[in-house]
Structure formats: C-alpha cells, structure tokens
CHARMM internal coordinates of N, CA and C (Angstrom, degrees):
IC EDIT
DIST 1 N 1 CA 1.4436
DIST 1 CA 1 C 1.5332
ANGL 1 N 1 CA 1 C 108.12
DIST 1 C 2 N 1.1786
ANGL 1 CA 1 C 2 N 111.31
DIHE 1 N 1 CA 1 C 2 N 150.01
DIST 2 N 2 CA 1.3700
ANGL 1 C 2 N 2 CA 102.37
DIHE 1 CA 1 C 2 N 2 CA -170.51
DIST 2 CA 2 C 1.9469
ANGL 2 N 2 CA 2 C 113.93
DIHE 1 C 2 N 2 CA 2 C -129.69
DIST 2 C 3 N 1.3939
ANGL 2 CA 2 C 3 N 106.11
DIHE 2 N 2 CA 2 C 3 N 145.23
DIST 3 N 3 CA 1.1208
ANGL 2 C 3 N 3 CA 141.20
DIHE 2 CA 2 C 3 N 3 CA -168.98
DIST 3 CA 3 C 1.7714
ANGL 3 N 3 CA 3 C 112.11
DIHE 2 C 3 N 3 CA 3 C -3.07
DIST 3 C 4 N 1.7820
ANGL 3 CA 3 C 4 N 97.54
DIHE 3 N 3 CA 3 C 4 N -41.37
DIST 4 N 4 CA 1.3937
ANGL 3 C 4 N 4 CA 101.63
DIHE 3 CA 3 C 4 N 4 CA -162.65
DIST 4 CA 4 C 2.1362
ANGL 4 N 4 CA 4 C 97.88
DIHE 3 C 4 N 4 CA 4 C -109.08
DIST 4 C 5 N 1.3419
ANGL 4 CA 4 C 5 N 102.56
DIHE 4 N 4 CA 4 C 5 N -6.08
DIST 5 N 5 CA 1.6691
ANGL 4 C 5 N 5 CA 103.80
DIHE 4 CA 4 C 5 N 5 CA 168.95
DIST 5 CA 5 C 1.4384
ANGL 5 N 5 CA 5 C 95.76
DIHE 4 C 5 N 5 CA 5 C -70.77
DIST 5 C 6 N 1.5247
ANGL 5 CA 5 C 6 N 122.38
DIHE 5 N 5 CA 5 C 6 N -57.79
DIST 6 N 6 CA 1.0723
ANGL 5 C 6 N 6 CA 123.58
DIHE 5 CA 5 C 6 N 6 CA -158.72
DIST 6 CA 6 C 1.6909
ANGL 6 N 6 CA 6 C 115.38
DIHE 5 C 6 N 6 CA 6 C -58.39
DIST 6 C 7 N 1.4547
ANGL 6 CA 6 C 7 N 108.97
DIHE 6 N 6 CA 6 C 7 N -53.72
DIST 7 N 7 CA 1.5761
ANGL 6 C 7 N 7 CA 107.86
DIHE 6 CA 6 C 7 N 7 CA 155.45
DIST 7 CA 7 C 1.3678
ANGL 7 N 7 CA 7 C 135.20
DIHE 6 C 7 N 7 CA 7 C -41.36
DIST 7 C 8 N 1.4646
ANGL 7 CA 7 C 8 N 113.45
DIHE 7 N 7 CA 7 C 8 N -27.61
DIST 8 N 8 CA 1.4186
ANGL 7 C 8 N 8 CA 133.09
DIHE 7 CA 7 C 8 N 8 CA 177.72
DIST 8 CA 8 C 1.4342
ANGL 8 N 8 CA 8 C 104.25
DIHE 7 C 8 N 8 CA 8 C -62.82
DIST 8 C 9 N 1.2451
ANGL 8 CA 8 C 9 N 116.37
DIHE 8 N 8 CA 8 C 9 N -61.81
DIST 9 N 9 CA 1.2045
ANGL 8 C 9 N 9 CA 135.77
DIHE 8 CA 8 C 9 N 9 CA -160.32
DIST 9 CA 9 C 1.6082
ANGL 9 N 9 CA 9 C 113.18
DIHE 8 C 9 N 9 CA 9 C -75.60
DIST 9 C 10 N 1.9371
ANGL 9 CA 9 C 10 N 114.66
DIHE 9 N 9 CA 9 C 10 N -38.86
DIST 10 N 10 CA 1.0856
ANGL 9 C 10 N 10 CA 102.27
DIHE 9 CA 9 C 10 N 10 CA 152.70
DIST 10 CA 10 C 1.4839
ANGL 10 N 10 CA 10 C 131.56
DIHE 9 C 10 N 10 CA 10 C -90.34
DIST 10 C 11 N 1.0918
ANGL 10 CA 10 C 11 N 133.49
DIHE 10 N 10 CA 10 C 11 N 36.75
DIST 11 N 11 CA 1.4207
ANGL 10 C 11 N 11 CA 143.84
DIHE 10 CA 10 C 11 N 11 CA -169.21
DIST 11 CA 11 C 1.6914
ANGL 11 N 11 CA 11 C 87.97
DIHE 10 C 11 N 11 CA 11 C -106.56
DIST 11 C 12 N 1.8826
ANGL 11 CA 11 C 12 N 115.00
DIHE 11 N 11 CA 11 C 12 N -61.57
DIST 12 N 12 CA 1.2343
ANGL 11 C 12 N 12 CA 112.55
DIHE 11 CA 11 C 12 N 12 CA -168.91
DIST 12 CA 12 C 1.4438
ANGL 12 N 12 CA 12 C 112.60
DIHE 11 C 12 N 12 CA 12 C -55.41
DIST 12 C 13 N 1.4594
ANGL 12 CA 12 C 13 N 98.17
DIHE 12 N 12 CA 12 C 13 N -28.04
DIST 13 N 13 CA 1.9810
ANGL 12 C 13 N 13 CA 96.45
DIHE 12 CA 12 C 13 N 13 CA -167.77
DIST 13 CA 13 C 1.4553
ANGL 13 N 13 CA 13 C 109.27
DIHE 12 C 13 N 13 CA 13 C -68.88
DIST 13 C 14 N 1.4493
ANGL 13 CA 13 C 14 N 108.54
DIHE 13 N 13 CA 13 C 14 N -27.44
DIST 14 N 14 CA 1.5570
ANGL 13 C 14 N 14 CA 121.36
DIHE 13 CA 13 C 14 N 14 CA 171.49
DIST 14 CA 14 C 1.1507
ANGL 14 N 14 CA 14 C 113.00
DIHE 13 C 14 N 14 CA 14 C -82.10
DIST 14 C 15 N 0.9012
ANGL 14 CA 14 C 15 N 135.69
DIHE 14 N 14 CA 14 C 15 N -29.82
DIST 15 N 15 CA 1.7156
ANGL 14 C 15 N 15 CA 130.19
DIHE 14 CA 14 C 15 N 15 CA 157.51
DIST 15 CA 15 C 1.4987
ANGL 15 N 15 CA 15 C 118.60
DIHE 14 C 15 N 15 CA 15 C -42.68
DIST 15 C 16 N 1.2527
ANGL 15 CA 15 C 16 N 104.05
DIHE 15 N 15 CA 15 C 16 N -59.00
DIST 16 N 16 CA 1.8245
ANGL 15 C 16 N 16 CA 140.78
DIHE 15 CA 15 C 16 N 16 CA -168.13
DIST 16 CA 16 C 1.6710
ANGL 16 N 16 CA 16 C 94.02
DIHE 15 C 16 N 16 CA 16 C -57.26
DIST 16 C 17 N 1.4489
ANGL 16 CA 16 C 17 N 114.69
DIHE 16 N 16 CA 16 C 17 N -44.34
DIST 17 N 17 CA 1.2021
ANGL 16 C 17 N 17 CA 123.37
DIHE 16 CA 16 C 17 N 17 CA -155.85
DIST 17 CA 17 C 1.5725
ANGL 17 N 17 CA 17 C 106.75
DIHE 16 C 17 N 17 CA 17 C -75.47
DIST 17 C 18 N 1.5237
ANGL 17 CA 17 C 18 N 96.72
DIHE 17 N 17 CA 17 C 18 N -50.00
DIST 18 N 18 CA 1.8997
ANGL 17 C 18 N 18 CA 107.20
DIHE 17 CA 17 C 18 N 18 CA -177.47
DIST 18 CA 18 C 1.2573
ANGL 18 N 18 CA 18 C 91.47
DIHE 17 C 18 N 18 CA 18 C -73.40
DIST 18 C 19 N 1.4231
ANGL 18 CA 18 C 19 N 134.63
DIHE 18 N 18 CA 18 C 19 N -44.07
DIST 19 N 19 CA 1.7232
ANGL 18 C 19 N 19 CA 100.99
DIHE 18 CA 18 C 19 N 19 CA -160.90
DIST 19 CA 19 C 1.7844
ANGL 19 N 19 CA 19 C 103.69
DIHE 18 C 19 N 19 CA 19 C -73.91
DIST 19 C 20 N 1.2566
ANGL 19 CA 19 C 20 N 144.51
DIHE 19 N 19 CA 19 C 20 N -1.92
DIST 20 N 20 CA 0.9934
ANGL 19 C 20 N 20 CA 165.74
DIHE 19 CA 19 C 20 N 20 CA 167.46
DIST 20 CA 20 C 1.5791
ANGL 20 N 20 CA 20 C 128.48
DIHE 19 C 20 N 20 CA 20 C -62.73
DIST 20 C 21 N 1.6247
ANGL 20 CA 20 C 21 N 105.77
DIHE 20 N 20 CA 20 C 21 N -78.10
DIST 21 N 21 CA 1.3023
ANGL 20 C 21 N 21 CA 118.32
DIHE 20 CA 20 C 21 N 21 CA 132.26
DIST 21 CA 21 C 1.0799
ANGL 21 N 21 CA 21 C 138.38
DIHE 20 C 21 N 21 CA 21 C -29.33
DIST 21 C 22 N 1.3357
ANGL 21 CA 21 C 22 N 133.26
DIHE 21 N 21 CA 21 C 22 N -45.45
DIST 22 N 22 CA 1.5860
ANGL 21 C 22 N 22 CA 135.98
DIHE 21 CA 21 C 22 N 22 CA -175.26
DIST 22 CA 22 C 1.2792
ANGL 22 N 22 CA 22 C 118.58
DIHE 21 C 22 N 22 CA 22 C -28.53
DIST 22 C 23 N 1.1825
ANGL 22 CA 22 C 23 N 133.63
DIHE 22 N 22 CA 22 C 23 N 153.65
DIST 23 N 23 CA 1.1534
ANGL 22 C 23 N 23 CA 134.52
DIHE 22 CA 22 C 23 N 23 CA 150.53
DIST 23 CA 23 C 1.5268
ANGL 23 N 23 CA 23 C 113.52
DIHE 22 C 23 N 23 CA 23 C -63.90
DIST 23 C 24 N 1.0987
ANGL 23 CA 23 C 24 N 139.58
DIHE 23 N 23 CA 23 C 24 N -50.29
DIST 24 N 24 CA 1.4011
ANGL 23 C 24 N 24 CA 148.09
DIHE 23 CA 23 C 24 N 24 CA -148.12
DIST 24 CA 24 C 1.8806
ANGL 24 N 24 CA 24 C 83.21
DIHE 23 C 24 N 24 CA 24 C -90.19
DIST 24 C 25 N 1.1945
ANGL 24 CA 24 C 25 N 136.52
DIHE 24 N 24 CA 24 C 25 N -43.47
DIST 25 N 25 CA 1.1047
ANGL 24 C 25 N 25 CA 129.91
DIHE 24 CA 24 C 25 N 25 CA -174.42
DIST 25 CA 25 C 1.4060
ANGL 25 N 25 CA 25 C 109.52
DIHE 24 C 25 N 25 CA 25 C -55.35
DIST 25 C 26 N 1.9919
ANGL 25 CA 25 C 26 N 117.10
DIHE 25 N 25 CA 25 C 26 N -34.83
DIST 26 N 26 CA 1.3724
ANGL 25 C 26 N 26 CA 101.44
DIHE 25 CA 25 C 26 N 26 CA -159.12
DIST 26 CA 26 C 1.4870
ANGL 26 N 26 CA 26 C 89.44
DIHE 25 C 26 N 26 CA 26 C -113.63
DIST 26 C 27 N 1.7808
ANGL 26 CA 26 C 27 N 131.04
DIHE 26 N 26 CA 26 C 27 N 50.08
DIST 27 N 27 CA 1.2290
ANGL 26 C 27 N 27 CA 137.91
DIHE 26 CA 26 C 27 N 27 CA -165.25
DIST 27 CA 27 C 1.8863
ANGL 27 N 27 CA 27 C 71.36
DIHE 26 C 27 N 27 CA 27 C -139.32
DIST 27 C 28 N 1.0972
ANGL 27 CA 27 C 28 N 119.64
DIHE 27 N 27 CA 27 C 28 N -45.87
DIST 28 N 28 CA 1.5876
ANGL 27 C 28 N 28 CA 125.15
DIHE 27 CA 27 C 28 N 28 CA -168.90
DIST 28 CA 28 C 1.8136
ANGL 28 N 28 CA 28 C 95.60
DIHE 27 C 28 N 28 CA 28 C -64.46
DIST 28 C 29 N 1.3550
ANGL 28 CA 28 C 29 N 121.93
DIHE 28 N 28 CA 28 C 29 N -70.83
DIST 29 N 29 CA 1.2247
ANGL 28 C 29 N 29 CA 125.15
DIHE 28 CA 28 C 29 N 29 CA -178.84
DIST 29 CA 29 C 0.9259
ANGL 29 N 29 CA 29 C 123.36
DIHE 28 C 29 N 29 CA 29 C -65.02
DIST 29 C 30 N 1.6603
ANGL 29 CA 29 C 30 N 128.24
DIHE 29 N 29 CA 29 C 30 N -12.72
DIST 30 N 30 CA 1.9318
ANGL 29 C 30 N 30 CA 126.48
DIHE 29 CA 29 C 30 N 30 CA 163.09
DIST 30 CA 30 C 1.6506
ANGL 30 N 30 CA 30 C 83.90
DIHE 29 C 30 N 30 CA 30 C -63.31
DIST 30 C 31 N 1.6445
ANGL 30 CA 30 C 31 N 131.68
DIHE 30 N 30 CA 30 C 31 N -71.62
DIST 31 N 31 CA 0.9623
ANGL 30 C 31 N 31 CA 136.13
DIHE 30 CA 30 C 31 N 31 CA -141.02
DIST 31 CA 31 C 1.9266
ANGL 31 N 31 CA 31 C 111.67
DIHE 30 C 31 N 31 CA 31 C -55.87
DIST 31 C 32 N 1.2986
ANGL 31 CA 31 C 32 N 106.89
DIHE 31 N 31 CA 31 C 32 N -30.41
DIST 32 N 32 CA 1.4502
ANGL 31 C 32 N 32 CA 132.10
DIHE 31 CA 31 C 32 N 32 CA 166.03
DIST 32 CA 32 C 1.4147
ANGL 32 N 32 CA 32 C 117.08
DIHE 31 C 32 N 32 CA 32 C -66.03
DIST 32 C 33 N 1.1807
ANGL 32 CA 32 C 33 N 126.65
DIHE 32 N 32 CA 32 C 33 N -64.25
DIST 33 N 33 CA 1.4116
ANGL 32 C 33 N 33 CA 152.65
DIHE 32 CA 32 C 33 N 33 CA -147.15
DIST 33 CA 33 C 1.4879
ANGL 33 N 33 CA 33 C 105.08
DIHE 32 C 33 N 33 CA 33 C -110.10
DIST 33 C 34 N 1.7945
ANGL 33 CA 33 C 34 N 121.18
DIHE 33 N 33 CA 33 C 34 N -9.19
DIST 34 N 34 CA 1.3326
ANGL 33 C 34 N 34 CA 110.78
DIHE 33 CA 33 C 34 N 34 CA -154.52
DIST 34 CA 34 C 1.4649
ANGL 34 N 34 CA 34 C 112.03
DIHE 33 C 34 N 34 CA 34 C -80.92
DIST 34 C 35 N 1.2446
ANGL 34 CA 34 C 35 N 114.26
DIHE 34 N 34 CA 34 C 35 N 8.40
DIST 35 N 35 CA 1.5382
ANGL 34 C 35 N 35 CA 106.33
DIHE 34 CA 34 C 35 N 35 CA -157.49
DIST 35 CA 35 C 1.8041
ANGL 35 N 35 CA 35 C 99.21
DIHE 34 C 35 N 35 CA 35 C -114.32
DIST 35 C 36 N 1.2032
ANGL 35 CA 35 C 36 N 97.04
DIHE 35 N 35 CA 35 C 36 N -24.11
DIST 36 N 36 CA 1.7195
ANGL 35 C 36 N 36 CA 105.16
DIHE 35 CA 35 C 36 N 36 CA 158.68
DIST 36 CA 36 C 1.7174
ANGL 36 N 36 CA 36 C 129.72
DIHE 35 C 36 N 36 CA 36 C -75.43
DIST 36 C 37 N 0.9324
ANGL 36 CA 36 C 37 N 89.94
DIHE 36 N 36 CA 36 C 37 N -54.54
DIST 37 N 37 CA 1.6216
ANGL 36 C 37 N 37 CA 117.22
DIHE 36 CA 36 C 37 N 37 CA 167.23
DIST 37 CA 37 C 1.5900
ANGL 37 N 37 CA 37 C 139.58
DIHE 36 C 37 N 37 CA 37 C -142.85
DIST 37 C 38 N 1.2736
ANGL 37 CA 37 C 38 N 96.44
DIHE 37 N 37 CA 37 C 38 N 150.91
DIST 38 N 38 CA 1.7327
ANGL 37 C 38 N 38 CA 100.99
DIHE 37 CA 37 C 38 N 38 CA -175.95
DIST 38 CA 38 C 1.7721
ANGL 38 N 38 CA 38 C 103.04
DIHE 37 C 38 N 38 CA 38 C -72.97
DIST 38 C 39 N 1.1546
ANGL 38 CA 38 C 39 N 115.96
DIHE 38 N 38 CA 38 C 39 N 142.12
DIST 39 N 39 CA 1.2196
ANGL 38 C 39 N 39 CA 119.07
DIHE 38 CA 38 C 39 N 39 CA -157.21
DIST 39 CA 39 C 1.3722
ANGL 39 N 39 CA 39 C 95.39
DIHE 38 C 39 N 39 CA 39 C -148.85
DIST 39 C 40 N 1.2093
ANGL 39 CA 39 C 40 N 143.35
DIHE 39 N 39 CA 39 C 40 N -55.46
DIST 40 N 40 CA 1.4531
ANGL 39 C 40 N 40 CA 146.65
DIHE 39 CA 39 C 40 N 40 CA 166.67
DIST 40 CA 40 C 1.5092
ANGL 40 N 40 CA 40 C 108.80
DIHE 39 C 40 N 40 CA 40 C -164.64
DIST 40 C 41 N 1.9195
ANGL 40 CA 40 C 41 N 105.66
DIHE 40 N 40 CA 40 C 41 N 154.86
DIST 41 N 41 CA 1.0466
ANGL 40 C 41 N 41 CA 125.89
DIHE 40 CA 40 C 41 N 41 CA -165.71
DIST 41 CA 41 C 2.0322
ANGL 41 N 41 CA 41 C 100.73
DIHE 40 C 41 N 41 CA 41 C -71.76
DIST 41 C 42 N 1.1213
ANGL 41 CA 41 C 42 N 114.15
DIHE 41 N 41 CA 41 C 42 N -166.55
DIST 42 N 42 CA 1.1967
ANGL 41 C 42 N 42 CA 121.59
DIHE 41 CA 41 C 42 N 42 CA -173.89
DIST 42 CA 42 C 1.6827
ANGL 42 N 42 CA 42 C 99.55
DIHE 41 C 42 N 42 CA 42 C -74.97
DIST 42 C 43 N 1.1722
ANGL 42 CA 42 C 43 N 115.29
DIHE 42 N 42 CA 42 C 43 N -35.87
DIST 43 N 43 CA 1.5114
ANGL 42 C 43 N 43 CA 116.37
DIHE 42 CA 42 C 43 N 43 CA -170.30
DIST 43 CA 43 C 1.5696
ANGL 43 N 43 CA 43 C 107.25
DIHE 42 C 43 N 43 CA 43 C -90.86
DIST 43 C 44 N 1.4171
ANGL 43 CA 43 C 44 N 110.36
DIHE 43 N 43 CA 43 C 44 N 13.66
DIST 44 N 44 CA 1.4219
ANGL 43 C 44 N 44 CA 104.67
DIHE 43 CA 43 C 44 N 44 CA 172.57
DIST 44 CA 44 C 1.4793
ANGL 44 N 44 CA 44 C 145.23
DIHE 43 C 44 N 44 CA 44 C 78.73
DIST 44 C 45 N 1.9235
ANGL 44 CA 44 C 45 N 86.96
DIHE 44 N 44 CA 44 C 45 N 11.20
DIST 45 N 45 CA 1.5512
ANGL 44 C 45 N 45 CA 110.31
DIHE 44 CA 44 C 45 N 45 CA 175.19
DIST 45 CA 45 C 1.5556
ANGL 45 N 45 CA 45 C 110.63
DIHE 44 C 45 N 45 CA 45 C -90.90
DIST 45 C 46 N 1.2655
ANGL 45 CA 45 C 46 N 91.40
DIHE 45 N 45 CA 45 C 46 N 130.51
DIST 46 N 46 CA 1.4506
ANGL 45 C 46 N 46 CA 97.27
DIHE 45 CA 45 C 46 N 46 CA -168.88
DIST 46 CA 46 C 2.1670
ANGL 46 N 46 CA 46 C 99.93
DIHE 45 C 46 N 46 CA 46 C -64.26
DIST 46 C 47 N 1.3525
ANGL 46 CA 46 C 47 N 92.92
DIHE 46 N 46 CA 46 C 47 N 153.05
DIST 47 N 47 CA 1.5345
ANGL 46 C 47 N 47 CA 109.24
DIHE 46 CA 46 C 47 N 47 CA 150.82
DIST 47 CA 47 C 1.6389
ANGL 47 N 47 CA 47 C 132.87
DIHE 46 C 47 N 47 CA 47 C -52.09
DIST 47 C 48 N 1.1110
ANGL 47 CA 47 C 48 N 131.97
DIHE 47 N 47 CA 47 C 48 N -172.03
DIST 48 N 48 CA 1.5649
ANGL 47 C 48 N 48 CA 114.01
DIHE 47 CA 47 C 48 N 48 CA 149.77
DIST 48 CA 48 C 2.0851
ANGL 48 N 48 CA 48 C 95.27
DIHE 47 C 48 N 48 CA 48 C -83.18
DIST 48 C 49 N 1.1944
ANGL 48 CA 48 C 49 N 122.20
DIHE 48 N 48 CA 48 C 49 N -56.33
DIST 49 N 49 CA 1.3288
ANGL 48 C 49 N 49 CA 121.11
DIHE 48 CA 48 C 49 N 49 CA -170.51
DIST 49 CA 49 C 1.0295
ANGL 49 N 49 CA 49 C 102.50
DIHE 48 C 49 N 49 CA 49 C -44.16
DIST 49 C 50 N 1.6157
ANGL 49 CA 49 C 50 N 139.06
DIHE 49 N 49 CA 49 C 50 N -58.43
DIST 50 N 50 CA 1.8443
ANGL 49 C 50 N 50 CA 120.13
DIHE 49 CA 49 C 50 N 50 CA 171.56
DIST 50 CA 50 C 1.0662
ANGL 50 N 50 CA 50 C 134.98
DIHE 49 C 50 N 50 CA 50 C -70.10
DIST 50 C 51 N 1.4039
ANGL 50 CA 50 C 51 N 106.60
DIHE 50 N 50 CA 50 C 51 N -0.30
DIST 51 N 51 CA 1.7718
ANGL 50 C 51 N 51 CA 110.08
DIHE 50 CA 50 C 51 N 51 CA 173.43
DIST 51 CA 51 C 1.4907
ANGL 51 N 51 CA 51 C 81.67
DIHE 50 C 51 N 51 CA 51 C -71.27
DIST 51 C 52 N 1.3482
ANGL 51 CA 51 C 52 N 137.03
DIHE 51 N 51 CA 51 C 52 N -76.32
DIST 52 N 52 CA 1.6031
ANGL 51 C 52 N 52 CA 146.18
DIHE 51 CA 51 C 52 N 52 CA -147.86
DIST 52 CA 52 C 1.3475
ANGL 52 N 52 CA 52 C 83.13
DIHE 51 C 52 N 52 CA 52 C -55.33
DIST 52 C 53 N 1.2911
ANGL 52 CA 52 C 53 N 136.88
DIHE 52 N 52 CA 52 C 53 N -73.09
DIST 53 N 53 CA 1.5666
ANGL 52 C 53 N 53 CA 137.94
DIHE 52 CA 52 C 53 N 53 CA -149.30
DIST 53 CA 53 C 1.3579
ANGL 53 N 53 CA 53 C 101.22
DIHE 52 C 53 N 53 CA 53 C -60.84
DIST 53 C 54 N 1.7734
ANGL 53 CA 53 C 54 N 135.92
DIHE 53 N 53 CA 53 C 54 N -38.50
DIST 54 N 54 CA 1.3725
ANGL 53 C 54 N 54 CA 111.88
DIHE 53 CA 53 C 54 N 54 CA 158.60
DIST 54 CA 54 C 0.8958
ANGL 54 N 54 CA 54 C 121.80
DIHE 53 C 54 N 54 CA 54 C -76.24
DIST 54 C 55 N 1.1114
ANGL 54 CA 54 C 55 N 153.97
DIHE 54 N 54 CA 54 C 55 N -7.39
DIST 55 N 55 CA 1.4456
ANGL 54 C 55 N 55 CA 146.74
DIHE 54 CA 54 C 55 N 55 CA -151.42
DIST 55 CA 55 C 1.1817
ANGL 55 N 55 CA 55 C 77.34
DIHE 54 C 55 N 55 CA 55 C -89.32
DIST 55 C 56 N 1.9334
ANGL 55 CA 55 C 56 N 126.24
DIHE 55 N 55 CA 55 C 56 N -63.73
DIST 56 N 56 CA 1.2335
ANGL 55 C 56 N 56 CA 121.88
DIHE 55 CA 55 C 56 N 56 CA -175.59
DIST 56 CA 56 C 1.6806
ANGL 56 N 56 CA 56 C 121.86
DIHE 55 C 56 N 56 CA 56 C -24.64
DIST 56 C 57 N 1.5112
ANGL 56 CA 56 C 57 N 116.76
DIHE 56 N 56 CA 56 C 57 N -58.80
DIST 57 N 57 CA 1.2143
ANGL 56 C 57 N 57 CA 145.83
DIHE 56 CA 56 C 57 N 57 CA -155.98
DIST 57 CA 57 C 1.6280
ANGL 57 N 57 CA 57 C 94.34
DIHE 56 C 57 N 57 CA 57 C -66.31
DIST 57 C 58 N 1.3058
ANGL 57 CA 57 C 58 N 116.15
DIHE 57 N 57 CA 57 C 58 N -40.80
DIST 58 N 58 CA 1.4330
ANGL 57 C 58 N 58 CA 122.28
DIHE 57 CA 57 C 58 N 58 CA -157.34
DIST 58 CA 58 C 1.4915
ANGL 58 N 58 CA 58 C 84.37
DIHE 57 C 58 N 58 CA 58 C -87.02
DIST 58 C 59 N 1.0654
ANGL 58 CA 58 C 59 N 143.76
DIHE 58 N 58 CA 58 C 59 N -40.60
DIST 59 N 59 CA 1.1855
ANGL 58 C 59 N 59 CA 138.46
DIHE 58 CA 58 C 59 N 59 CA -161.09
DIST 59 CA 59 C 1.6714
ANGL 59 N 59 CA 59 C 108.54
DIHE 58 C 59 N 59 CA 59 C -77.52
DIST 59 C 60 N 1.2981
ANGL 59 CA 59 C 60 N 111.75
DIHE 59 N 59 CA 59 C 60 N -38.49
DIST 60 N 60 CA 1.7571
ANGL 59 C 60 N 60 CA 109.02
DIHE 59 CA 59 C 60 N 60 CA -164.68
DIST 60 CA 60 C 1.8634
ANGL 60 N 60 CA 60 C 83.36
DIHE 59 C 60 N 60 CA 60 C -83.15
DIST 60 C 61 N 1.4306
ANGL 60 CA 60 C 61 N 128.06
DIHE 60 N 60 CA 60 C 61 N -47.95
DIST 61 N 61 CA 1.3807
ANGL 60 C 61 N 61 CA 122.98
DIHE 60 CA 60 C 61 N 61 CA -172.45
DIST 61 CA 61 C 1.5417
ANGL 61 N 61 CA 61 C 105.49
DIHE 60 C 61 N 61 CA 61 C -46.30
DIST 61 C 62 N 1.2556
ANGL 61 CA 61 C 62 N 119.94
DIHE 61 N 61 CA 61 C 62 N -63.24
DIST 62 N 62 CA 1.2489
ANGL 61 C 62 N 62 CA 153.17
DIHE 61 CA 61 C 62 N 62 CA 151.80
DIST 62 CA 62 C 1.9464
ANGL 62 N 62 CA 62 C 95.54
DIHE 61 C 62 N 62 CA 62 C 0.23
DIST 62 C 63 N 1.3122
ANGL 62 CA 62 C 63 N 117.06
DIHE 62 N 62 CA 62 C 63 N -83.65
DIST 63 N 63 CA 1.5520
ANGL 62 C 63 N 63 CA 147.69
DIHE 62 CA 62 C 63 N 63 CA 174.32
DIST 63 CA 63 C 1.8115
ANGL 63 N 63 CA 63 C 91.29
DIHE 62 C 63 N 63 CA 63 C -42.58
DIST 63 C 64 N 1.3262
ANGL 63 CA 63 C 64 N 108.54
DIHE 63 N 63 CA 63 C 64 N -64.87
DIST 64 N 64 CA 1.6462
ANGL 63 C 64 N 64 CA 100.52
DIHE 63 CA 63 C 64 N 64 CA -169.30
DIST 64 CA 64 C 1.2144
ANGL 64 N 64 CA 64 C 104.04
DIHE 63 C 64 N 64 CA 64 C -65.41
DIST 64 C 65 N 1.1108
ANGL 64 CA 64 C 65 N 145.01
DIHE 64 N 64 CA 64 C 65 N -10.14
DIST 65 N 65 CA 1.4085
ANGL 64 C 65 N 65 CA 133.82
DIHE 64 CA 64 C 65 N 65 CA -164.12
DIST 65 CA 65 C 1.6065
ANGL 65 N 65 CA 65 C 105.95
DIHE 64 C 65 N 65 CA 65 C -93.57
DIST 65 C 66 N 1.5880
ANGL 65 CA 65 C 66 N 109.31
DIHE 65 N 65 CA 65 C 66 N -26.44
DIST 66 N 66 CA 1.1564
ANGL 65 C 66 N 66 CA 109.26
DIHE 65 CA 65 C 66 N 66 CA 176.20
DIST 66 CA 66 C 1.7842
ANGL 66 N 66 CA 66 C 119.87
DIHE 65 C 66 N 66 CA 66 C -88.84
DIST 66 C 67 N 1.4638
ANGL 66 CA 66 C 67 N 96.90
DIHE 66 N 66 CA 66 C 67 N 11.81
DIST 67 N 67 CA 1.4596
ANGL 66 C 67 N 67 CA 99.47
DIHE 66 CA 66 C 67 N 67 CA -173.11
DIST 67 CA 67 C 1.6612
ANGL 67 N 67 CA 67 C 109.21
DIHE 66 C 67 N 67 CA 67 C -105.05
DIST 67 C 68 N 1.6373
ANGL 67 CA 67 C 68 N 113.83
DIHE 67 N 67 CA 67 C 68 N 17.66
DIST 68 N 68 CA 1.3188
ANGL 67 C 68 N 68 CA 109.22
DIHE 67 CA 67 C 68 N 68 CA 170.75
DIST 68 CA 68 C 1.4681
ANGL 68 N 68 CA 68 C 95.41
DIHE 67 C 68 N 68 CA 68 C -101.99
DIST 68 C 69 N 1.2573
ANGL 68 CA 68 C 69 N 99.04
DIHE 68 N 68 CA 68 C 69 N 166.52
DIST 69 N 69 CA 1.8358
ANGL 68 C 69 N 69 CA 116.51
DIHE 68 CA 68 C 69 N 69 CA -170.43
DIST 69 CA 69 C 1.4165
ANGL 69 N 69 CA 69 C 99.99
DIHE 68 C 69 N 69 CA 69 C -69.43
DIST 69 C 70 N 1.4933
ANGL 69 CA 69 C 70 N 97.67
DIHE 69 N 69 CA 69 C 70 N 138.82
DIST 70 N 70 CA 1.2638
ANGL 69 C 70 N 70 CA 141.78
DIHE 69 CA 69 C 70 N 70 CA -176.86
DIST 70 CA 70 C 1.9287
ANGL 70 N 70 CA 70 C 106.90
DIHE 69 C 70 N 70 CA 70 C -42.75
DIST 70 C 71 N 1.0407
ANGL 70 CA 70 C 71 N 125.20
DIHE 70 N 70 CA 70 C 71 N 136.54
DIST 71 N 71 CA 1.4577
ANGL 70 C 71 N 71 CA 125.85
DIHE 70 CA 70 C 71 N 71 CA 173.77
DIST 71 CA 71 C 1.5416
ANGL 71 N 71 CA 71 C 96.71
DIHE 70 C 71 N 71 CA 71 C -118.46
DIST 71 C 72 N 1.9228
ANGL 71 CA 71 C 72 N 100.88
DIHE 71 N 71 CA 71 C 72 N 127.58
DIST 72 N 72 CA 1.4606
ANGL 71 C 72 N 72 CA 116.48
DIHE 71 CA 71 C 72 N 72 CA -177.10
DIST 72 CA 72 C 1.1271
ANGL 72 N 72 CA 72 C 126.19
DIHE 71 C 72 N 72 CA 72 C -114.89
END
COOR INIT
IC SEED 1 N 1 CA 1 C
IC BUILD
C-alpha cells in the first residue's frame, strides 16, 4: 500500500472521528435521543452512556467506510 493510500485512509478515519466526537454532534444526539436517554449535558459533554453509544456509532460508520471498493 502506498504512502499517500495510507494517508488517505487515515485522514478519513480522522474526519469520521471529529464529526463523531464533536461536541455539537453529541448536543445534536441528546437533542434526538434525549427523551430516551441521557446522552450529553447542554455543553456537550458526553455521559458515560454516550461516550459508549459513540464509540458505538464511530465504529459501525467506521465499518461502512470500509465497505466501499478497494483503491489500488
């Protein structure tokens, strides 16, 4: 694999990661999710349950990203 796939590939995972991570993302999913579960405070700190529930999220996004065809 070469030098600039490999950068490719971790650039997306770092992409994948902040829009994931964000604060404003898990201010988006309390606002979604809030009435089921606590998910984060108003300022966007995650819970322990939304740390796990993204990690989850990052992981299946994470999985789909590797399910488009291969670059050679």
């Amino acid at each position: 694999m070469s030098a600039a796939l490999k950068a490719k590939y971790a650039f997306y995972s770092t992409l994948i990661f902040f829009l994931i991570a964000n604060p404003e993302t898990f201010k988006t999913t309390q606002r979604t999710l809030g009435r089921i579960f606590y998910i984060a405070d108003s300022t966007g700190a995650p819970s322990p349950y939304g740390f796990f529930f993204h990690t989850f999220l990052f992981f299946v996004v994470l999985w789909a990203a590797m399910l488009f065809p291969k670059d050679e």
